[in-house]
N, C-alpha and C positions, 0 to 999 in steps of 0.2 A: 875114170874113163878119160881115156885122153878125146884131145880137139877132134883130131882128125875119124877116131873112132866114132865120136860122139857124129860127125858129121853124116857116116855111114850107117848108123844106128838104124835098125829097122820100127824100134819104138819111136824114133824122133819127131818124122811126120806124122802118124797118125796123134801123137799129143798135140803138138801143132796142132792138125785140125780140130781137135778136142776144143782147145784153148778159144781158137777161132771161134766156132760156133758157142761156145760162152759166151765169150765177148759180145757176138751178137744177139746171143738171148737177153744177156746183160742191158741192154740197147734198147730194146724191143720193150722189156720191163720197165724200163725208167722213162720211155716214152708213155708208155700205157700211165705209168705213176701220174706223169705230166696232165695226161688226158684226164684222169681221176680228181685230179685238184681241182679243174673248173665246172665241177657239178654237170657232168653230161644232160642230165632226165632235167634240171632247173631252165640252163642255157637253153634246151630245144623249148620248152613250154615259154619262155622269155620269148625267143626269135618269132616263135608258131606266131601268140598275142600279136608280137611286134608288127608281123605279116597280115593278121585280119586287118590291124589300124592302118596300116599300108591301101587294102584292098577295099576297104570302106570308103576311106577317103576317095580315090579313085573312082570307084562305085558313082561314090556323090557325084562329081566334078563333069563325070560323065552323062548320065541322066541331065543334067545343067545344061549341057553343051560347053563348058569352061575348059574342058581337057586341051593343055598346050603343049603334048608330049609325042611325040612319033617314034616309031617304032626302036628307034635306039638310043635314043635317051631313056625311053620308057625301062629298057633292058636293063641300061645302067644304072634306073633310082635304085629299080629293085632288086638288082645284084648287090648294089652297095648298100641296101639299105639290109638285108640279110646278111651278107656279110660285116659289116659296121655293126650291128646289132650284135651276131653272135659272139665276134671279138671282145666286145667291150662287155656286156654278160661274160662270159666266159673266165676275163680280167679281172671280175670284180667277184667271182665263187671263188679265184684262186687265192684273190687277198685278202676273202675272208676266212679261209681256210686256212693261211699264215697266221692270221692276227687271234687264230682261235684255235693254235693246237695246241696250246698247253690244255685247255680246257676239254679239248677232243680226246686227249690221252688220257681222261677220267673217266670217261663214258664207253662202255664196252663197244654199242652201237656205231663208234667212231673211232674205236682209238684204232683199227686197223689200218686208216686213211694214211696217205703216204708220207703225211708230215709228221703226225704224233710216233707212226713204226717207225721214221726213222730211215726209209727207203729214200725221199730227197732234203738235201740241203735246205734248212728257212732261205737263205740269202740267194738262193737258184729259184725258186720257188717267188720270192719276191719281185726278182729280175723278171723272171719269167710274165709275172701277172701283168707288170705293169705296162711291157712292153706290149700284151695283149689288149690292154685298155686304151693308152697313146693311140697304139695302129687303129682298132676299131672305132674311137673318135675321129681319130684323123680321115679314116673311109668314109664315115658320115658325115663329114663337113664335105665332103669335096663332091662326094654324090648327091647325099638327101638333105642338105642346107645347114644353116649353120641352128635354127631351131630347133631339128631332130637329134645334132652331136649335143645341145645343152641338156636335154633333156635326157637322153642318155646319161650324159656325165652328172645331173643331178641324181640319178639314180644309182651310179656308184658313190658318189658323195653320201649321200643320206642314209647307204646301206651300211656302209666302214664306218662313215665317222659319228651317226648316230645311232642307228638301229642295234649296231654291235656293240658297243660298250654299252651302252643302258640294259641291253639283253640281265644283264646278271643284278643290277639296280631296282627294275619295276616290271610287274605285269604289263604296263601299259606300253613296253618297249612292242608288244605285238602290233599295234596303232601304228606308231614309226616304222615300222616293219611294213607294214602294207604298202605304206607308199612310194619304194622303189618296186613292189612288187605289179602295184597298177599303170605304172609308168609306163611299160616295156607299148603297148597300144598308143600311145601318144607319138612314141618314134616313128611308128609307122604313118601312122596319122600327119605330123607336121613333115614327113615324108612326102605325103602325097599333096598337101598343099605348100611344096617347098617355096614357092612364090607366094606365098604370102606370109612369108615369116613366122613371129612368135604370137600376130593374133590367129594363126591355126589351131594354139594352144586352147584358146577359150569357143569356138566355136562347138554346138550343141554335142555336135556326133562323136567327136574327141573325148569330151567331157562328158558324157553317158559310157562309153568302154572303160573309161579310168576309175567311176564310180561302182560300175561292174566288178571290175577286180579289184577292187580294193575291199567291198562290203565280203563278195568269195572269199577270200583267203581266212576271213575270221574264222568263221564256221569249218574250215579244209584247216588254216594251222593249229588248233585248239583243238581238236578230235586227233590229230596229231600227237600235240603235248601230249594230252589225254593218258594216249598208248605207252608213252614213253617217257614218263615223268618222272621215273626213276633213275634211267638215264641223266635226264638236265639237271633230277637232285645234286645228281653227283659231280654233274659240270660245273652247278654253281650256275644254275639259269636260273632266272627269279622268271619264270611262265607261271600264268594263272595257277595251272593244274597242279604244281607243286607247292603252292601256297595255302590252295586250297583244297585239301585232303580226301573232302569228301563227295566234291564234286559239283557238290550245290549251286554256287556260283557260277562256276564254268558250265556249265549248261543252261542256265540263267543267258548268261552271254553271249552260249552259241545261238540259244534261243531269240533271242531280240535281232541279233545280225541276220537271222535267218528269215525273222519276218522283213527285216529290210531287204533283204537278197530277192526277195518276188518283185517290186516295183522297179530295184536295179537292172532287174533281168528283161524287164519288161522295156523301161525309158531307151534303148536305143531304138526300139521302134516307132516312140513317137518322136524321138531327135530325127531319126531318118526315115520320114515316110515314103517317100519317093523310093528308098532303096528295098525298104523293111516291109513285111506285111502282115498277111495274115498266119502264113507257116509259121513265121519267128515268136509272134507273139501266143500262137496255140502251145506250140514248144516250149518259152520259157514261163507258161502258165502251167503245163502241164506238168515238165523237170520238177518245177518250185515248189509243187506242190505236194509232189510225192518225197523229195527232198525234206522237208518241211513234216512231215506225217514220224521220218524217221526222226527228227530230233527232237521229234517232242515225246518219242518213246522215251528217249536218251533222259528227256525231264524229268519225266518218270520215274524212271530208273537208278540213274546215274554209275550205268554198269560200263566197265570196258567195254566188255563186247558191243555195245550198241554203241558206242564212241569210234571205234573198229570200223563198223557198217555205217556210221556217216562220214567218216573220213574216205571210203571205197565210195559212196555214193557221190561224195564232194567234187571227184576226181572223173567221173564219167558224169557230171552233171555241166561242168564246162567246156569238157572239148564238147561234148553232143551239140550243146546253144550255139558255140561257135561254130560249128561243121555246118549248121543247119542257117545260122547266119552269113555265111559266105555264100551257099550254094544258094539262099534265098537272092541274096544279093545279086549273084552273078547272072540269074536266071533274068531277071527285071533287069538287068544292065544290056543282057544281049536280046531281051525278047519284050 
């Protein structure tokens, strides 16, 4: 076909637009890819935390009479401190998810993920992450102080450069594990007392949220493994569950964390009295308890299915403490 034919072709544009709107599906896909690498469902449970330790703090400061914020400053902690939070979370599922797709490509449960298929570039994906973590530290130095950005940035430290490589080493990598994952409450936390630096870090109400989540996550990622141990077999994760076959152990372990999860659940009510009362503490006596009831069937047992139904219970047992610790909070702050 000649030029000029070709010009006047009646199939020409409508391929054009064909092409076009590829092009933009293509776009739209490699975005969403984009958006998949940073654990969507991890990042909002990070920011959520990060948000009570925000509102707590506050809570306190308030009830005190110490609140030195008015109404647009107030705006921008916690703009930036949600934003700041979600970036650098966000940054830090994406670089784990680089440094762990050879391993993700083994495991069915995973290898679909955009980096083991194949759908993005490791070296776009790397750029991508980090430039996620930079920006969201940088938004929480300049809004929520420079104690909230370290404590962030130790929680992407100790996730990449410890929790990940020991993962395939030792069961005990879950221990290490927890502790970016109790972190994410401290942000908000040394948030709200951005004026007072890094002794925010050690004050009571801080340090009861952080023990909170960090005792949950045992019991919630080991009924986890549990489920999907065949999976990590295959990734070459050294988790309890895969080590230990029969389950004994690992429910042994949920079990012990679980009895420490009632007094965790308990201690921010008496770190914050003033804020905390009696709903929070009937609540996570009551959660704990029935919580508690299911895993010791699991002892029992040592069946999936009841590893299954405390892993489901694990996951509506902390947002409900939370929801019911915010609203406890807010009520006593404004009433």
């Amino acid at each position: 076909m000649s030029r000029v034919a070709a010009a006047h072709s009646p199939v020409e544009p409508h391929t054009t637009r064909r092409s076009e709107r590829g092009a933009a599906w293509t776009r739209r896909d490699s975005l969403a890819a984009y958006v998949e690498t940073t654990k969507p469902g991890i990042t909002k449970l990070v920011t959520i935390t990060s948000m009570v330790g925000l509102g707590m703090a506050l809570g306190q400061r308030w009830i005190a009479g110490d609140v030195a914020l008015g109404g647009w400053s107030l705006a921008v902690l916690v703009v930036g401190a949600i934003v700041g939070t979600a970036l650098s979370a966000s940054g830090a599922n994406a670089l784990n998810q680089w440094a762990e797709r050879d391993r993700d490509a083994l495991m069915p449960r995973t290898a679909k993920r955009p980096l083991p298929s194949g759908t993005l570039a490791p070296a776009r994906v790397l750029a991508f992450a980090m430039a996620l973590v930079v920006l969201g530290l940088a938004v929480l130095w300049l809004t929520s102080g420079v104690a909230a950005m370290t404590v962030s940035a130790a929680c992407v430290l100790v996730y990449l450069l410890l929790y990940t490589p020991l993962k395939t080493q030792t069961w005990t990598a879950t221990l290490v594990g927890a502790i970016p994952g109790a972190l994410p409450p401290l942000i908000g936390w040394c948030a709200g007392y951005r004026d007072a630096g890094f002794s925010a870090i050690l004050l009571p109400g801080g340090v009861s949220l952080f023990m909170l989540m960090f005792i949950w996550q045992l019991p919630h990622f080991l009924a986890i493994a549990w489920m999907y141990r065949d999976d990590y077999a295959l990734g070459g994760h050294a988790v309890l569950p895969v080590i230990d076959r029969s389950g004994r152990k690992t429910s042994i372990v949920i079990a012990a964390f679980t009895v420490l999860l009632i007094p965790a659940t308990i201690a921010p009510v008496v770190a914050m009295p003033a804020l905390l009362g009696p709903v929070t503490l009937f609540t996570a006596a009551v959660s704990g308890l029935l919580f508690a009831g299911l895993v010791a069937k699991l002892l029992r047992t040592q069946e999936r299915g009841d590893a299954r139904r405390v892993f489901f219970a694990s996951i509506i047992h902390l947002p409900l403490l939370l929801v019911v610790m915010v609203l406890d909070g807010l009520v006593r702050t404004l009433f």
